[in-house]
LOGUVO-418201 format. One record per residue (C-alpha): x, y, z; residue in three letters; residue number from 1. Coordinates in Angstrom, 1 decimal. Example, Ala and Ser with C-alpha at 12.3 -4.5 7.8 and 13.67 -1.06 7.14 Angstrom:
SITE       x       y       z    r    k
SITE    12.3    -4.5     7.8  ALA    1
SITE    13.7    -1.1     7.1  SER    2
END
This chain:
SITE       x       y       z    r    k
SITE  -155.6    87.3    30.3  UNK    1
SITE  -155.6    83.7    29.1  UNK    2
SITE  -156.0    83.1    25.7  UNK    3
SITE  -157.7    80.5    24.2  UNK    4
SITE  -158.4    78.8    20.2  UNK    5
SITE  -161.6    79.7    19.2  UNK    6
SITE  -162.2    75.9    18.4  UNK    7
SITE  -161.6    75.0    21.9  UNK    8
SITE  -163.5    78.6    22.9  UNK    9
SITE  -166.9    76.7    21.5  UNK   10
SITE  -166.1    73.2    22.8  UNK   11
SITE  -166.1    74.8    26.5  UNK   12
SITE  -168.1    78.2    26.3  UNK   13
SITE  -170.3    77.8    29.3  UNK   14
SITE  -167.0    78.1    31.1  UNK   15
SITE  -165.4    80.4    29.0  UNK   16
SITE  -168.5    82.5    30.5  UNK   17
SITE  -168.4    81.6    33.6  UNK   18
SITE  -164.7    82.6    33.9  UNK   19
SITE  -165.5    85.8    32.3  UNK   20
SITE  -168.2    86.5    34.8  UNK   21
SITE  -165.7    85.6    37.6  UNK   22
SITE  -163.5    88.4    36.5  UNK   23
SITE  -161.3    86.6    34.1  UNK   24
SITE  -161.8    87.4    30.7  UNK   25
SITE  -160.8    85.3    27.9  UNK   26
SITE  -158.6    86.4    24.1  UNK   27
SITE  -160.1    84.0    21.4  UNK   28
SITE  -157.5    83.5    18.8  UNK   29
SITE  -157.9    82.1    15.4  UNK   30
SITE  -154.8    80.8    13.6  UNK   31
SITE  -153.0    82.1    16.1  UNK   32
SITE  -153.8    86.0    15.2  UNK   33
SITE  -156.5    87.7    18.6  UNK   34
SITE  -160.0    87.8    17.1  UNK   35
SITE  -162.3    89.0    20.2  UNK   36
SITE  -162.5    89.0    23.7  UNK   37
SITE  -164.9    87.5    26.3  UNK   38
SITE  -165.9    89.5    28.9  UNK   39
SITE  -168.8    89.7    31.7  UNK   40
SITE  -171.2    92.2    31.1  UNK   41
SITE  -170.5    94.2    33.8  UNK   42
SITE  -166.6    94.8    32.8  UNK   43
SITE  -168.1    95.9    29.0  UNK   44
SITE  -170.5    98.6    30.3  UNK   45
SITE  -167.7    99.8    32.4  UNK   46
SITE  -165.5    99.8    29.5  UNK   47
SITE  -168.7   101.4    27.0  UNK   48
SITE  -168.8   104.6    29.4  UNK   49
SITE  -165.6   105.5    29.9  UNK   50
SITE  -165.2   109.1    28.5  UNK   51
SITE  -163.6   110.2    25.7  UNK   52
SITE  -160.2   112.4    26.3  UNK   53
SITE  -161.6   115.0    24.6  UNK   54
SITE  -164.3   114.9    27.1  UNK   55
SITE  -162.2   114.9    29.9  UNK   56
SITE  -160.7   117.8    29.1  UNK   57
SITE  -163.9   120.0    28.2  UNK   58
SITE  -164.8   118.7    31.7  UNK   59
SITE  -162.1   120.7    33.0  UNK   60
SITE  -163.4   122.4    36.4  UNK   61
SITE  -160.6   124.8    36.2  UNK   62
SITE  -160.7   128.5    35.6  UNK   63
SITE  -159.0   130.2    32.0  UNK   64
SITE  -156.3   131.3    34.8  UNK   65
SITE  -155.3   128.0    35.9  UNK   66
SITE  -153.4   126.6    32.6  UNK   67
SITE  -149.8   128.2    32.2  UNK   68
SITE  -149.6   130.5    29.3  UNK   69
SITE  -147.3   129.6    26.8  UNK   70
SITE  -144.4   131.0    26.0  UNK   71
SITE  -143.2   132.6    22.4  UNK   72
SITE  -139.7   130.5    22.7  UNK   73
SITE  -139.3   128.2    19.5  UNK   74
SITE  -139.8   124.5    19.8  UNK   75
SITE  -136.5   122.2    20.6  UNK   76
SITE  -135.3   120.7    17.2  UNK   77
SITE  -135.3   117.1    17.7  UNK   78
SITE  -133.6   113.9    15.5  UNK   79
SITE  -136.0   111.2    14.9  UNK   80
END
């Protein structure tokens, strides 16, 4: 994804969008630190209905049966 200063973001932002729209979205970076992104309109309602985990898992289609049951063995110990 290229990245670009958000002065030089405004200088050129009919092709910043146009780039976007062509599938090449665009970081905008403001003292060096990423501020925002530009992206076609398409990509962001792909992007805004993407589901949730949680949702993906309540969509489950599987039976009760189908997870493993768990076991009553203790967890490993582990050294973080």
């Amino acid at each position: 994804m290229k990245e670009i200063q958000l002065k030089d973001a405004k200088a050129t932002l009919s092709a910043v969008v146009d780039q976007a729209i062509r599938g090449n979205p665009a970081v905008i970076t403001r003292h060096g630190r990423k501020e925002a992104v530009v992206l076609s309109y398409r990509e962001y309602e792909k992007l805004s209905h993407a589901p949730s985990f949680g949702r993906l898992l309540g969509a489950f289609p599987g039976e009760e049966t189908d997870l493993p049951t768990r076991t009553g063995k203790p967890h490993r110990a582990i050294d973080l």
